[in-house]
Jmol script that loads the backbone (N, CA, C; Angstrom):
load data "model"
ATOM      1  N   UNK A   1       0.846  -1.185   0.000  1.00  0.00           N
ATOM      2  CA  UNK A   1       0.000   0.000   0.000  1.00  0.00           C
ATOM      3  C   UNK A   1       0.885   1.240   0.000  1.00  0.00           C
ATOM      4  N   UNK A   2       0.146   2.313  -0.472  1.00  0.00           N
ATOM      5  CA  UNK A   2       1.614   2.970  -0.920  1.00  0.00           C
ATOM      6  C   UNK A   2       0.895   4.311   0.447  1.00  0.00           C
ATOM      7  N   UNK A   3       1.774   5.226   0.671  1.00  0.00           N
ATOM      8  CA  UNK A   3       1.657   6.013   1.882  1.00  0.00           C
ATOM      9  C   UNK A   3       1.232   7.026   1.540  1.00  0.00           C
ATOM     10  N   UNK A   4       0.903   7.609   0.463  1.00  0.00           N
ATOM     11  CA  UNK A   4       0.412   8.781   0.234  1.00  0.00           C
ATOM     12  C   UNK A   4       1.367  10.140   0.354  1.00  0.00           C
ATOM     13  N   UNK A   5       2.091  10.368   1.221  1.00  0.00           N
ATOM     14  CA  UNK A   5       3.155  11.364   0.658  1.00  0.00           C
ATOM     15  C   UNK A   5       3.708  11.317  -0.821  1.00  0.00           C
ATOM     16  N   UNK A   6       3.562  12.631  -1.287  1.00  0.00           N
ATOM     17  CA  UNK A   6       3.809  13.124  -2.067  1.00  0.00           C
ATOM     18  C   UNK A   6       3.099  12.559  -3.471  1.00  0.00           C
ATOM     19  N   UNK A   7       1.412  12.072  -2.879  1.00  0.00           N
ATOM     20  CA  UNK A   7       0.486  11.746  -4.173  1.00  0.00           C
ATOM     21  C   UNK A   7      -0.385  12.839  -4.279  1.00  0.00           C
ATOM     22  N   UNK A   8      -0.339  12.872  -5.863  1.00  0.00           N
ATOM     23  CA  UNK A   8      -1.284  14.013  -6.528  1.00  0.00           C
ATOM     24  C   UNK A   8      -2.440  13.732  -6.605  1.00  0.00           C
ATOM     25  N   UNK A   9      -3.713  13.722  -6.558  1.00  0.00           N
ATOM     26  CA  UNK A   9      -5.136  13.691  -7.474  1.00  0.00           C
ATOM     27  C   UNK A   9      -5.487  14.955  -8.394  1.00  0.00           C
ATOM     28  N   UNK A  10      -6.028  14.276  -9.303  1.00  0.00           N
ATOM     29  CA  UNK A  10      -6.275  15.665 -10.136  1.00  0.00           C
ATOM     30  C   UNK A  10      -7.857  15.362  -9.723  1.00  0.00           C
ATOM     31  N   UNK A  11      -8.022  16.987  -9.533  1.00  0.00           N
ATOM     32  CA  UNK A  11      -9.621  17.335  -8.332  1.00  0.00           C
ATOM     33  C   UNK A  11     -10.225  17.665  -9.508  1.00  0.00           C
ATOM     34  N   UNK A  12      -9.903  18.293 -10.790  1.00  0.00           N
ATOM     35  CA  UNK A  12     -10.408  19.252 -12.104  1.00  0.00           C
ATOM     36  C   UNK A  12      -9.898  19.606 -13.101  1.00  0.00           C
ATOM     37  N   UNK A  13     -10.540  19.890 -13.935  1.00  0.00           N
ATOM     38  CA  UNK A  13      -9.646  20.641 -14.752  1.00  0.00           C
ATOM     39  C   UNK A  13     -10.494  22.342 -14.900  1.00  0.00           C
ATOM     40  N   UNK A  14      -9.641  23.284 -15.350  1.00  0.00           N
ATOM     41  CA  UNK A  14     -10.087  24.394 -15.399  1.00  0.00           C
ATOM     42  C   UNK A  14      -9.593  25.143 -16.842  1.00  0.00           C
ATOM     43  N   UNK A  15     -10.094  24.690 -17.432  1.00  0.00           N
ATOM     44  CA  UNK A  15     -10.002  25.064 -19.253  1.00  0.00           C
ATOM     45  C   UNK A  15      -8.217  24.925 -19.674  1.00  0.00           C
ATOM     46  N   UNK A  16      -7.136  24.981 -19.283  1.00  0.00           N
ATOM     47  CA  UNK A  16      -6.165  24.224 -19.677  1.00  0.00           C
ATOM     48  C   UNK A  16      -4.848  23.942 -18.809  1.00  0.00           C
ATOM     49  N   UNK A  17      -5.830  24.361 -17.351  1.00  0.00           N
ATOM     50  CA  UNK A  17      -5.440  24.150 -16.259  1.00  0.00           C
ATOM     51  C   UNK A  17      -5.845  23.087 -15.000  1.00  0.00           C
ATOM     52  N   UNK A  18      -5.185  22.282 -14.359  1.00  0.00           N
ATOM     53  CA  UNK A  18      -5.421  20.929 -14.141  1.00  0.00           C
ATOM     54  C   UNK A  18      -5.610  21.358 -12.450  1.00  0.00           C
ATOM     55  N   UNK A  19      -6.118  21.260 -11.417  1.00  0.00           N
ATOM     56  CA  UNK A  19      -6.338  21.787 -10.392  1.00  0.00           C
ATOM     57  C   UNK A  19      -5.921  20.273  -9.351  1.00  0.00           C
ATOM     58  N   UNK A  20      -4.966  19.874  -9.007  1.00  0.00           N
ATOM     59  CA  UNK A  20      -4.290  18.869  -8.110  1.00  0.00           C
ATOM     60  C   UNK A  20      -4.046  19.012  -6.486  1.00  0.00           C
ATOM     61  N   UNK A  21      -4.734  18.077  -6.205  1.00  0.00           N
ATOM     62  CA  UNK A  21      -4.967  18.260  -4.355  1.00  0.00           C
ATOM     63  C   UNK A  21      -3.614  16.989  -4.001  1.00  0.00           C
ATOM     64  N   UNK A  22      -3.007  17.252  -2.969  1.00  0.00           N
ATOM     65  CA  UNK A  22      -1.665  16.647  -2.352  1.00  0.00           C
ATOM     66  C   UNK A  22      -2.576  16.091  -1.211  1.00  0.00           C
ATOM     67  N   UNK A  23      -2.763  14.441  -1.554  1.00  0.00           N
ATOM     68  CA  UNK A  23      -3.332  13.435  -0.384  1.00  0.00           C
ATOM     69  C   UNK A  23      -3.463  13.968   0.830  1.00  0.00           C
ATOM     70  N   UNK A  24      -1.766  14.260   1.593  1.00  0.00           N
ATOM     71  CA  UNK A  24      -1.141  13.991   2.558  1.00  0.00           C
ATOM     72  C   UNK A  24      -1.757  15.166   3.500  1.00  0.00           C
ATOM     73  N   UNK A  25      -1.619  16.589   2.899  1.00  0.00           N
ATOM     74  CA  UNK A  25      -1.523  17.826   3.313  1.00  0.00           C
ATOM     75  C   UNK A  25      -3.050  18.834   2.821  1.00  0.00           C
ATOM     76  N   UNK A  26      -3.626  18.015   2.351  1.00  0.00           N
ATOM     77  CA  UNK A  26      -4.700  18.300   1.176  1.00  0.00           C
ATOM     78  C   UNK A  26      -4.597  20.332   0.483  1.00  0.00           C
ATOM     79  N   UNK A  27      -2.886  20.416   0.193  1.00  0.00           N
ATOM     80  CA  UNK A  27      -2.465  21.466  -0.324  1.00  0.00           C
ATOM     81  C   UNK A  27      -3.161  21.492  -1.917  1.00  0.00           C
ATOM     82  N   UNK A  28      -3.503  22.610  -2.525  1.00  0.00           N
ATOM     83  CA  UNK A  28      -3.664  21.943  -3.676  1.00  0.00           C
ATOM     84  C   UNK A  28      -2.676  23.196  -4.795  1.00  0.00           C
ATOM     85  N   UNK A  29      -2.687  22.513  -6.121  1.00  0.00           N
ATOM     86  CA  UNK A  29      -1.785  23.179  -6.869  1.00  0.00           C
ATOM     87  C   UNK A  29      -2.768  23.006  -8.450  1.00  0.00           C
ATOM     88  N   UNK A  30      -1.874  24.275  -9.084  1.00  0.00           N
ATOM     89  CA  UNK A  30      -2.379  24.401 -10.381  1.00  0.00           C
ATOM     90  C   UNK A  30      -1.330  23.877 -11.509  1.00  0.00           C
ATOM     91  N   UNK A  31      -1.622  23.391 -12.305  1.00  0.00           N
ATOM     92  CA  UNK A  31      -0.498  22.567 -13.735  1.00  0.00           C
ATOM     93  C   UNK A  31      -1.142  22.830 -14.844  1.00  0.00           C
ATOM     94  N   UNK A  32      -0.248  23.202 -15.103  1.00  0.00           N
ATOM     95  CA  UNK A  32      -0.748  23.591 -16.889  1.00  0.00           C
ATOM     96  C   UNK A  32      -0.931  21.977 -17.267  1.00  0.00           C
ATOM     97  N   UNK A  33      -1.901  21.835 -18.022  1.00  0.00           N
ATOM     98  CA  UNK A  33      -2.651  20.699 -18.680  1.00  0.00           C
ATOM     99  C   UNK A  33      -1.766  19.626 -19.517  1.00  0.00           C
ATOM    100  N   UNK A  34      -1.004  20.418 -20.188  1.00  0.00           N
ATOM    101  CA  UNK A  34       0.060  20.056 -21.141  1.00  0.00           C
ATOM    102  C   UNK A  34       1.158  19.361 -20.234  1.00  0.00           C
ATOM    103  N   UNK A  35       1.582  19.839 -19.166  1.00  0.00           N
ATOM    104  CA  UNK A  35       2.346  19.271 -18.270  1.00  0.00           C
ATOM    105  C   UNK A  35       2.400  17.727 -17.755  1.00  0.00           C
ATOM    106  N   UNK A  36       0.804  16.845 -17.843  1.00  0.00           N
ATOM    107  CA  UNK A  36       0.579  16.075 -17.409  1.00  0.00           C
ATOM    108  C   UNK A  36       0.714  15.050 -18.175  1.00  0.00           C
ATOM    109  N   UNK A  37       0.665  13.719 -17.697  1.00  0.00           N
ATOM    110  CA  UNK A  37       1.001  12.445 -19.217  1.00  0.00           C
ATOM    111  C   UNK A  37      -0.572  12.712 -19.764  1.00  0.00           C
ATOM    112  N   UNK A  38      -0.335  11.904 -20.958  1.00  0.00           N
ATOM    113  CA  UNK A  38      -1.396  11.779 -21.958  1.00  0.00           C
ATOM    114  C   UNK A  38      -2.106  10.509 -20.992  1.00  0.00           C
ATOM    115  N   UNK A  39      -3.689  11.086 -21.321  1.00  0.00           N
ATOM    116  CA  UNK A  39      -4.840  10.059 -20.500  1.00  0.00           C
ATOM    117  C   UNK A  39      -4.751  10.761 -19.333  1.00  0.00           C
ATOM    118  N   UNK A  40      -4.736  11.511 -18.607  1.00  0.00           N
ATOM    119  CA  UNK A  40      -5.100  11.830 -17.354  1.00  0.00           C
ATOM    120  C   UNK A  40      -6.365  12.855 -17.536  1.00  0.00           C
ATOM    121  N   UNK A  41      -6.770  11.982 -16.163  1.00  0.00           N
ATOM    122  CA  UNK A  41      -8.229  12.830 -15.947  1.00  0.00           C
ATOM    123  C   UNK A  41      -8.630  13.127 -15.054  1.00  0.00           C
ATOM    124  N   UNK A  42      -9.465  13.739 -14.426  1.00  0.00           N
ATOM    125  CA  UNK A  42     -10.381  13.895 -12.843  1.00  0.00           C
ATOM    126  C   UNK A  42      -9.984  12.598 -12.253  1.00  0.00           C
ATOM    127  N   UNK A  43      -9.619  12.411 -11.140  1.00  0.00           N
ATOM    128  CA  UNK A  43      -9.457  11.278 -10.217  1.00  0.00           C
ATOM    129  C   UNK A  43      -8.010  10.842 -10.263  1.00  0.00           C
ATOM    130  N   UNK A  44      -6.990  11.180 -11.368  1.00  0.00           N
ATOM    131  CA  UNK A  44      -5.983  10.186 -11.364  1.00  0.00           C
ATOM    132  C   UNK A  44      -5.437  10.447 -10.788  1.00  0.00           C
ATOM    133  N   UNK A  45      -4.263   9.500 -10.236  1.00  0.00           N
ATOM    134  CA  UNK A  45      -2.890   9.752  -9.296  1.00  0.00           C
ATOM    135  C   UNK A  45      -1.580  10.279 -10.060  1.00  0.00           C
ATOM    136  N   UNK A  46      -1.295  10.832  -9.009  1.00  0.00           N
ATOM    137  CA  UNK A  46       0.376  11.108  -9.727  1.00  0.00           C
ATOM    138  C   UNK A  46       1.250  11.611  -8.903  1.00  0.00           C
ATOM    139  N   UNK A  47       2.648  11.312  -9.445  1.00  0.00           N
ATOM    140  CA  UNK A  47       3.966  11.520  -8.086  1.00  0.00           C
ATOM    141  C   UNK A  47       4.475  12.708  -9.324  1.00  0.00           C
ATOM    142  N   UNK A  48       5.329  13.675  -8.688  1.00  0.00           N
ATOM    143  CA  UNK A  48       6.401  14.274  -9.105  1.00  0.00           C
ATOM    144  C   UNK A  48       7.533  13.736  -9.023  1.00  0.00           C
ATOM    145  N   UNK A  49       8.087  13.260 -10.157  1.00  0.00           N
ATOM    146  CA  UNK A  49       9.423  13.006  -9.939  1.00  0.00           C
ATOM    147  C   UNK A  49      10.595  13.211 -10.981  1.00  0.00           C
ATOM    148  N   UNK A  50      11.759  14.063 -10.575  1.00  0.00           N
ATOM    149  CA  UNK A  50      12.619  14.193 -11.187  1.00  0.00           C
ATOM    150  C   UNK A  50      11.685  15.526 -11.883  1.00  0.00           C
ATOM    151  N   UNK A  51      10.905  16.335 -11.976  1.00  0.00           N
ATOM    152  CA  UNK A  51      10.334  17.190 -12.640  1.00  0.00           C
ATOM    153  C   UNK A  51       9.210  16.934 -13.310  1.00  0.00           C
ATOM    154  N   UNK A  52       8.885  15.568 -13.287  1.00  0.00           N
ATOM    155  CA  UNK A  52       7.671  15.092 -14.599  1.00  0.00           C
ATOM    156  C   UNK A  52       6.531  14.277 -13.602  1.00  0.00           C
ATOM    157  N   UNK A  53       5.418  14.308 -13.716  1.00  0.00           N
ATOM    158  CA  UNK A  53       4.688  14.200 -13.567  1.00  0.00           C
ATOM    159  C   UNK A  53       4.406  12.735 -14.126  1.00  0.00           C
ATOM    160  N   UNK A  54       4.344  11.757 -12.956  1.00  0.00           N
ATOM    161  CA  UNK A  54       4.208  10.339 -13.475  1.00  0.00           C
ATOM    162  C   UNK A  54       2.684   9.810 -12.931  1.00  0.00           C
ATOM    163  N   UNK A  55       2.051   8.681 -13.944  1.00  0.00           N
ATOM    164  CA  UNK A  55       0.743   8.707 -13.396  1.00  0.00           C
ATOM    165  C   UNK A  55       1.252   7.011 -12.119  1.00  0.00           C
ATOM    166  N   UNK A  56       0.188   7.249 -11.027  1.00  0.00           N
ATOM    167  CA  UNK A  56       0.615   5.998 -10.144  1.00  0.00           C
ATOM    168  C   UNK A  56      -0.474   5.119 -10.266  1.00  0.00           C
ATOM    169  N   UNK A  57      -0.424   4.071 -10.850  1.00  0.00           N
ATOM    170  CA  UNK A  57      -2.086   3.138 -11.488  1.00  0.00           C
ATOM    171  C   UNK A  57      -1.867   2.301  -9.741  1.00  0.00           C
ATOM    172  N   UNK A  58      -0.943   1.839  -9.123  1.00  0.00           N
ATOM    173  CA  UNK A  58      -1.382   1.311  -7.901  1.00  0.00           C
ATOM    174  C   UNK A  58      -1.964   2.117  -6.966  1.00  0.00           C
ATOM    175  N   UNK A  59      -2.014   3.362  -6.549  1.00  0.00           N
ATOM    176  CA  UNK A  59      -2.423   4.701  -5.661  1.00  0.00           C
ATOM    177  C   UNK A  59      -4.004   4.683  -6.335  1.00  0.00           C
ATOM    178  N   UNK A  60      -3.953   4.753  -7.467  1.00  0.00           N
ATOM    179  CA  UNK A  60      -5.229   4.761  -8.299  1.00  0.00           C
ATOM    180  C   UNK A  60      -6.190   4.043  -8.193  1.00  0.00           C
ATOM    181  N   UNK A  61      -5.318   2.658  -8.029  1.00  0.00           N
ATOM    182  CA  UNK A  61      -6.350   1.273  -7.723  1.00  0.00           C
ATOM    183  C   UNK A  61      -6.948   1.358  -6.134  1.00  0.00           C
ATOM    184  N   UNK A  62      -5.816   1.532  -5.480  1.00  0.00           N
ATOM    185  CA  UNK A  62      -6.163   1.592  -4.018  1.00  0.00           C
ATOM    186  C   UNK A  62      -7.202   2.528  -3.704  1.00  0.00           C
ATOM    187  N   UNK A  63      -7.060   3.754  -4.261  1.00  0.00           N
ATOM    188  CA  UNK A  63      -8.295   4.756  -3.428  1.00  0.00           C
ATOM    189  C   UNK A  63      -9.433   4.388  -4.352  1.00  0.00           C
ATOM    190  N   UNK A  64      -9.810   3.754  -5.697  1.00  0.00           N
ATOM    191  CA  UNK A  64     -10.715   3.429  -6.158  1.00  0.00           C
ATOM    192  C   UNK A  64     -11.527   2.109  -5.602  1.00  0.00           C
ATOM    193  N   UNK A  65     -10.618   1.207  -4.923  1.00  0.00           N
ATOM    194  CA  UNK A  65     -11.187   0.447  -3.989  1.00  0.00           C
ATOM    195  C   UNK A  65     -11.561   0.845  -2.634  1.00  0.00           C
ATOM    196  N   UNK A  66     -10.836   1.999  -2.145  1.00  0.00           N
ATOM    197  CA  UNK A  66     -11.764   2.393  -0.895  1.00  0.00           C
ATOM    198  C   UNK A  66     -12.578   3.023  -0.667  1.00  0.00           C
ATOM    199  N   UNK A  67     -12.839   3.925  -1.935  1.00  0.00           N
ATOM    200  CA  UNK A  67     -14.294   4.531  -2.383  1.00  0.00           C
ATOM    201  C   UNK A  67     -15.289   3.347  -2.309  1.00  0.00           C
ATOM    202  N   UNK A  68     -15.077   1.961  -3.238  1.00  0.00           N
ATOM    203  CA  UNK A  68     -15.857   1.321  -3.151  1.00  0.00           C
ATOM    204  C   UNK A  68     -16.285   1.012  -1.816  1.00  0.00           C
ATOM    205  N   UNK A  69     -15.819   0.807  -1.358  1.00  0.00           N
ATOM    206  CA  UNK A  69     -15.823  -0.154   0.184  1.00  0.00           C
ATOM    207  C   UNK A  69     -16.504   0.669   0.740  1.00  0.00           C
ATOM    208  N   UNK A  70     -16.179   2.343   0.526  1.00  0.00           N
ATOM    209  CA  UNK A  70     -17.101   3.400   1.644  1.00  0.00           C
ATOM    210  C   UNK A  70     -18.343   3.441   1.111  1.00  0.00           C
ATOM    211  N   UNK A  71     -18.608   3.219  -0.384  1.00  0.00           N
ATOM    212  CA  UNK A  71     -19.779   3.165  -0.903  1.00  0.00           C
ATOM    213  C   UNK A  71     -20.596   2.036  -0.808  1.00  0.00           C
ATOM    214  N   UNK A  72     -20.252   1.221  -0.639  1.00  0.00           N
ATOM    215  CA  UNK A  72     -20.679   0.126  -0.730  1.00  0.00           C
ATOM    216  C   UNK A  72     -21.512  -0.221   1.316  1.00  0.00           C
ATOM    217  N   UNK A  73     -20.776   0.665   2.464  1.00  0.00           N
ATOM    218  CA  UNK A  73     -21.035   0.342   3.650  1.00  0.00           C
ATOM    219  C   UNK A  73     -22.087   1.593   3.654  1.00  0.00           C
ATOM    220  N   UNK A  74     -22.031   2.504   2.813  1.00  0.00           N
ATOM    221  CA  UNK A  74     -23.048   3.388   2.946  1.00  0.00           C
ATOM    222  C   UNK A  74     -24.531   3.174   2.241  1.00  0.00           C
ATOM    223  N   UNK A  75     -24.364   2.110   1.074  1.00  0.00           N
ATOM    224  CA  UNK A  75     -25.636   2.008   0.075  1.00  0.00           C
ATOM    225  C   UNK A  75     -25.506   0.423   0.351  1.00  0.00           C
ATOM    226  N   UNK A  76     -24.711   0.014   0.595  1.00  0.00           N
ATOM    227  CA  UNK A  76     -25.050  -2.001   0.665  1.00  0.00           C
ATOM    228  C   UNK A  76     -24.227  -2.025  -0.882  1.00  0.00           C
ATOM    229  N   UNK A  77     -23.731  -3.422  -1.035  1.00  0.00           N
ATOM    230  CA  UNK A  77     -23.513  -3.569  -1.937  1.00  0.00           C
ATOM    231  C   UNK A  77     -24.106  -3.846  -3.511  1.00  0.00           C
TER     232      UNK A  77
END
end "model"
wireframe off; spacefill off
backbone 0.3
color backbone group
């Protein structure tokens, strides 16, 4: 399971600006659109590293399964 320091979500986009909340600190930051890998969208993960913006598909999987789980104890499965 990965720890969440220093994971991105992208919260939005704002016409060619990408609006990214920091897990840990829930700081959030603005990225030019272009900045990000190709395929990213509302919800995805991502680390900074080395300057580039990498997407994290395990961070991704994980909080998409604990959404489920919260959804699922709130509506039944």
């Amino acid at each position: 399971m990965t720890d969440g320091k220093g994971l991105w979500i992208v919260d939005r986009f704002e016409g060619e600006v990408a609006v990214l909340q920091e897990t840990a600190t829930k700081a959030m930051r603005n990225v030019p659109r272009s900045d990000l890998p190709d395929g990213t969208r509302e919800g995805s993960a991502l680390r900074l590293r080395d300057g580039d913006w990498v997407p994290d598909a395990d961070a991704e999987r994980e909080r998409a399964e604990r959404i489920r789980r919260l959804m699922d104890g709130l509506f039944g499965p």
